[in-house]
VEXDREN-2710 file (C-alpha; in Angstrom, 1 decimal):
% VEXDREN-2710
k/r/px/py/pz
1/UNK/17.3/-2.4/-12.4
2/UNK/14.0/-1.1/-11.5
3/UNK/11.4/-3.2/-9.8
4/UNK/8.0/-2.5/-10.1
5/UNK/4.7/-3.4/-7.8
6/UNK/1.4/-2.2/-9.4
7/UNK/-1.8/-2.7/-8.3
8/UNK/-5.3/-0.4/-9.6
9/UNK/-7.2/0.0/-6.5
10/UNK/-8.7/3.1/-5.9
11/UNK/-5.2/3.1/-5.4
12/UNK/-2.1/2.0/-7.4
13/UNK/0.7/0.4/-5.1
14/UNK/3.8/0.1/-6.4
15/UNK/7.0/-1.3/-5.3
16/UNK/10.8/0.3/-6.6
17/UNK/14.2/-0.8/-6.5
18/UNK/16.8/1.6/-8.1
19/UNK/20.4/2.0/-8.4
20/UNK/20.1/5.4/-6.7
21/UNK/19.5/6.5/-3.1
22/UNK/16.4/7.1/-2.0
23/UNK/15.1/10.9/-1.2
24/UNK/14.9/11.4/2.9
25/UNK/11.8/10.0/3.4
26/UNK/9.2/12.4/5.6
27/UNK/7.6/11.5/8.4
28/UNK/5.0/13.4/10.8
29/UNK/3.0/12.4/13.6
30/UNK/-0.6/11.3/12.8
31/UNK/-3.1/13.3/14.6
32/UNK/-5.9/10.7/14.2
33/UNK/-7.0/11.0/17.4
34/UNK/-8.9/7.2/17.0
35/UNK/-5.4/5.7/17.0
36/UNK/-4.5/4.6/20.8
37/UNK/-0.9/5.7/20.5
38/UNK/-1.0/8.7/18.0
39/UNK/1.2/10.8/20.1
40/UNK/4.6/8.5/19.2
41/UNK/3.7/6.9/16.0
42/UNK/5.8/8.2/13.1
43/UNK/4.0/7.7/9.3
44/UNK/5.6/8.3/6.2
45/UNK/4.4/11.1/3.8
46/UNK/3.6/10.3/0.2
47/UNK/5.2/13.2/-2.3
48/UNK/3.7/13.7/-6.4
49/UNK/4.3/11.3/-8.8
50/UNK/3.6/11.1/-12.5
51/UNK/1.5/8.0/-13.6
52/UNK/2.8/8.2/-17.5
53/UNK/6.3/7.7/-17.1
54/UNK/4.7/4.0/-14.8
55/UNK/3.8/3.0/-18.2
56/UNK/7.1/1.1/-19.0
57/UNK/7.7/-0.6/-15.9
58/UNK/6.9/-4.4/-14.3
59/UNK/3.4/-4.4/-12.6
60/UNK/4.4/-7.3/-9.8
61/UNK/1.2/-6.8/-8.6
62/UNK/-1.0/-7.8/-11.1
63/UNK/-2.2/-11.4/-12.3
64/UNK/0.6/-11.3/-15.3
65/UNK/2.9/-11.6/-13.0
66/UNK/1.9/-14.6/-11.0
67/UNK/1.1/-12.5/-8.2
68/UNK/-2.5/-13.6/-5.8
69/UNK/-4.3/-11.8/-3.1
70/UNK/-4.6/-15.2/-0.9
71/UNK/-6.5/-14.4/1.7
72/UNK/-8.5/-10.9/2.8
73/UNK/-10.9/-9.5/5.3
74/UNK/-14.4/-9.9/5.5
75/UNK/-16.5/-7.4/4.1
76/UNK/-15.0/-6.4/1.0
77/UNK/-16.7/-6.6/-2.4
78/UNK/-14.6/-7.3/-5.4
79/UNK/-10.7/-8.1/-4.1
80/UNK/-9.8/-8.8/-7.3
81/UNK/-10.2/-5.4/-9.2
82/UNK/-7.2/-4.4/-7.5
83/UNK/-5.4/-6.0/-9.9
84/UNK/-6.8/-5.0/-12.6
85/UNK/-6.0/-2.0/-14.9
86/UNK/-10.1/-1.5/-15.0
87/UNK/-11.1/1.7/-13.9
88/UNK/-15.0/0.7/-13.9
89/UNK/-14.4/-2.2/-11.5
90/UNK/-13.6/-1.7/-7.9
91/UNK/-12.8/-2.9/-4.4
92/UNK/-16.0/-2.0/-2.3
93/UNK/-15.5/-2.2/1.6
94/UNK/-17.4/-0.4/4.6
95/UNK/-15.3/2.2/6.9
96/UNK/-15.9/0.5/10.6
97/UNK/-14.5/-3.0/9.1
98/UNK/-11.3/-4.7/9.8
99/UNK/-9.7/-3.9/6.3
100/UNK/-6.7/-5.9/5.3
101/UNK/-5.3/-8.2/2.1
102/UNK/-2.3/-10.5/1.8
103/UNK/-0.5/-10.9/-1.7
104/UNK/2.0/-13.5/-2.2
105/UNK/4.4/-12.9/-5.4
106/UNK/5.9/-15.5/-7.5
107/UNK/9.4/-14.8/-6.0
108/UNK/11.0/-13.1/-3.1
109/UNK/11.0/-9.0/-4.2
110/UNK/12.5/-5.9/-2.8
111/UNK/10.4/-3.4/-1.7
112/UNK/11.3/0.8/-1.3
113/UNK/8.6/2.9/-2.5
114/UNK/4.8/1.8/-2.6
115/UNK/2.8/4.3/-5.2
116/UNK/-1.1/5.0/-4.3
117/UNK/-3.4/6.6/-7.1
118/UNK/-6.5/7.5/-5.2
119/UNK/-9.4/8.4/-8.0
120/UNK/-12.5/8.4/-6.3
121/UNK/-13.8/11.1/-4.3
122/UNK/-17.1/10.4/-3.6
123/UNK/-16.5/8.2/-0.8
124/UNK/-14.0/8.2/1.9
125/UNK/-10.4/7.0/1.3
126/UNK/-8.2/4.9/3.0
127/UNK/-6.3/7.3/5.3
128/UNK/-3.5/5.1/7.2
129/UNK/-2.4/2.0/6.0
130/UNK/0.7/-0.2/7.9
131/UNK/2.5/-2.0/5.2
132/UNK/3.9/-5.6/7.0
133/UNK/5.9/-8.2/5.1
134/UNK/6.6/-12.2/5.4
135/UNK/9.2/-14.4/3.7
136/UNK/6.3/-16.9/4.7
137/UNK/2.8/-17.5/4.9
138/UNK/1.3/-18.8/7.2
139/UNK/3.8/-15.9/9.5
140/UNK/3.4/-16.2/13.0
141/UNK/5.2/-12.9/13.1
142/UNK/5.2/-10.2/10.4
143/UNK/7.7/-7.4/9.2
144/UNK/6.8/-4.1/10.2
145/UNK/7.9/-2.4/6.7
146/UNK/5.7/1.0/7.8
147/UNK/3.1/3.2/7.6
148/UNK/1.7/5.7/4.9
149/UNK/-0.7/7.9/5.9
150/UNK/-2.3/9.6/2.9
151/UNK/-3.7/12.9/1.8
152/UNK/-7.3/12.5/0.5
153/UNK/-6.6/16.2/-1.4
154/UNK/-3.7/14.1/-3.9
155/UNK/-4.5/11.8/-6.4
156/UNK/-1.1/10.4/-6.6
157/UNK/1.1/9.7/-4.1
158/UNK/4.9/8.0/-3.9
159/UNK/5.6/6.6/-0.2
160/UNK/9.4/5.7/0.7
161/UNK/9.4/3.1/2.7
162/UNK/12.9/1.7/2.6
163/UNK/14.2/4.5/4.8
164/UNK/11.9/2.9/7.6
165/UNK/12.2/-0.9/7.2
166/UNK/15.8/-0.4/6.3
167/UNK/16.4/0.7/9.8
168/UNK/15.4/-2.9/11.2
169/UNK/17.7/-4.8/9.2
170/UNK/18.6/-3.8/5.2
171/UNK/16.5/-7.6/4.8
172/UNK/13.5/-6.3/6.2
173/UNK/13.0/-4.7/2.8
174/UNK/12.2/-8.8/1.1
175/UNK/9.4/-10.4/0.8
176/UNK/7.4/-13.1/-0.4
177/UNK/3.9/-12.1/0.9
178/UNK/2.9/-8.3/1.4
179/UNK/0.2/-7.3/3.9
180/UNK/-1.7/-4.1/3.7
181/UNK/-3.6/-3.3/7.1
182/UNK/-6.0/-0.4/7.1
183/UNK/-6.0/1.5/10.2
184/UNK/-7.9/4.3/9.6
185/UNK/-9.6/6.3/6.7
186/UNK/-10.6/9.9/5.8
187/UNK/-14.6/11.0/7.5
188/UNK/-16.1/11.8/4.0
189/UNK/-18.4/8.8/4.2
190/UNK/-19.6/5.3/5.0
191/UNK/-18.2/3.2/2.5
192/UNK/-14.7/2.9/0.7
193/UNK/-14.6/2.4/-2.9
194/UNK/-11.4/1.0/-4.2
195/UNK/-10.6/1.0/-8.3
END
């Protein structure tokens, strides 16, 4: 069975479980030199996907599937395009905020790869992001799951995170609420635009 997490951003994040093992997932030290402990912080590496063969599969991150963005940073313009298959409406947020969003799904999911479709480049891009998880909400402690760090040169992008929350405990991978933290983004500008 494959599960599927889909959300239209400026990025599409999506979620798979599959009968199959996992590729090794990559990892490399992020030389952001605004992160305080760059130097021993491992990030995982998106490789290429194809968005047509998505077209079949469960979006759990839209509104069809009961899924909400309950509660979000200040700052940002338009939360709720990210779950929307719109490409004309999008998340708007400015680069020196706190950026972060919490989605709660219908039921507890299984999480191993988290897809990102990044289509704007006229404006900088979301550049690390630290992918935390919670069986429930209001958590006073959240699941580290990891951290992407993306390339602003790809447009789409298929992160493995199992290999890393695995490592915890194999339930670290289940969740009921999702939290996406941005911790840094790519210099190109002032603003983010999210579709």
């Amino acid at each position: 069975m494959i599960w599927w997490f889909l959300i239209s951003v400026n990025f599409l994040f999506f979620l798979i479980k599959s009968f199959f093992t996992p590729k090794a997932t990559i990892y490399r030290n992020d030389l952001n030199t605004n992160y305080t402990n760059s130097s021993t912080e491992k990030y995982i590496l998106g490789e290429n996907y194809n968005l047509t063969s998505l077209k079949l599969k469960i979006d759990f991150g839209s509104l069809d599937t009961g899924t909400k963005i309950i509660e979000y940073s200040k700052g940002i313009i338009n939360i709720r395009s990210i779950q929307q298959y719109d490409y004309d409406s999008y998340m708007l947020t400015p680069c020196n905020s706190d950026i972060w969003w919490i989605y709660s799904f219908s039921d507890i999911i299984h999480i191993e790869k988290i897809g990102l479709v990044s289509l704007e480049h006229y404006a900088s891009n979301f550049k690390v992001i630290e992918i935390l998880g919670s069986d429930v909400y209001p958590a006073t402690k959240w699941k580290k799951l990891g951290k992407i760090s993306t390339n602003f040169t790809k447009s789409f992008e298929l992160f493995n995170i199992y290999e890393y929350c695995k490592n915890y405990d194999e339930d670290n991978c289940w969740v009921k609420y999702l939290k996406f933290h941005v911790l840094s983004h790519h210099n190109l500008e002032t603003i983010i635009i999210v579709l």
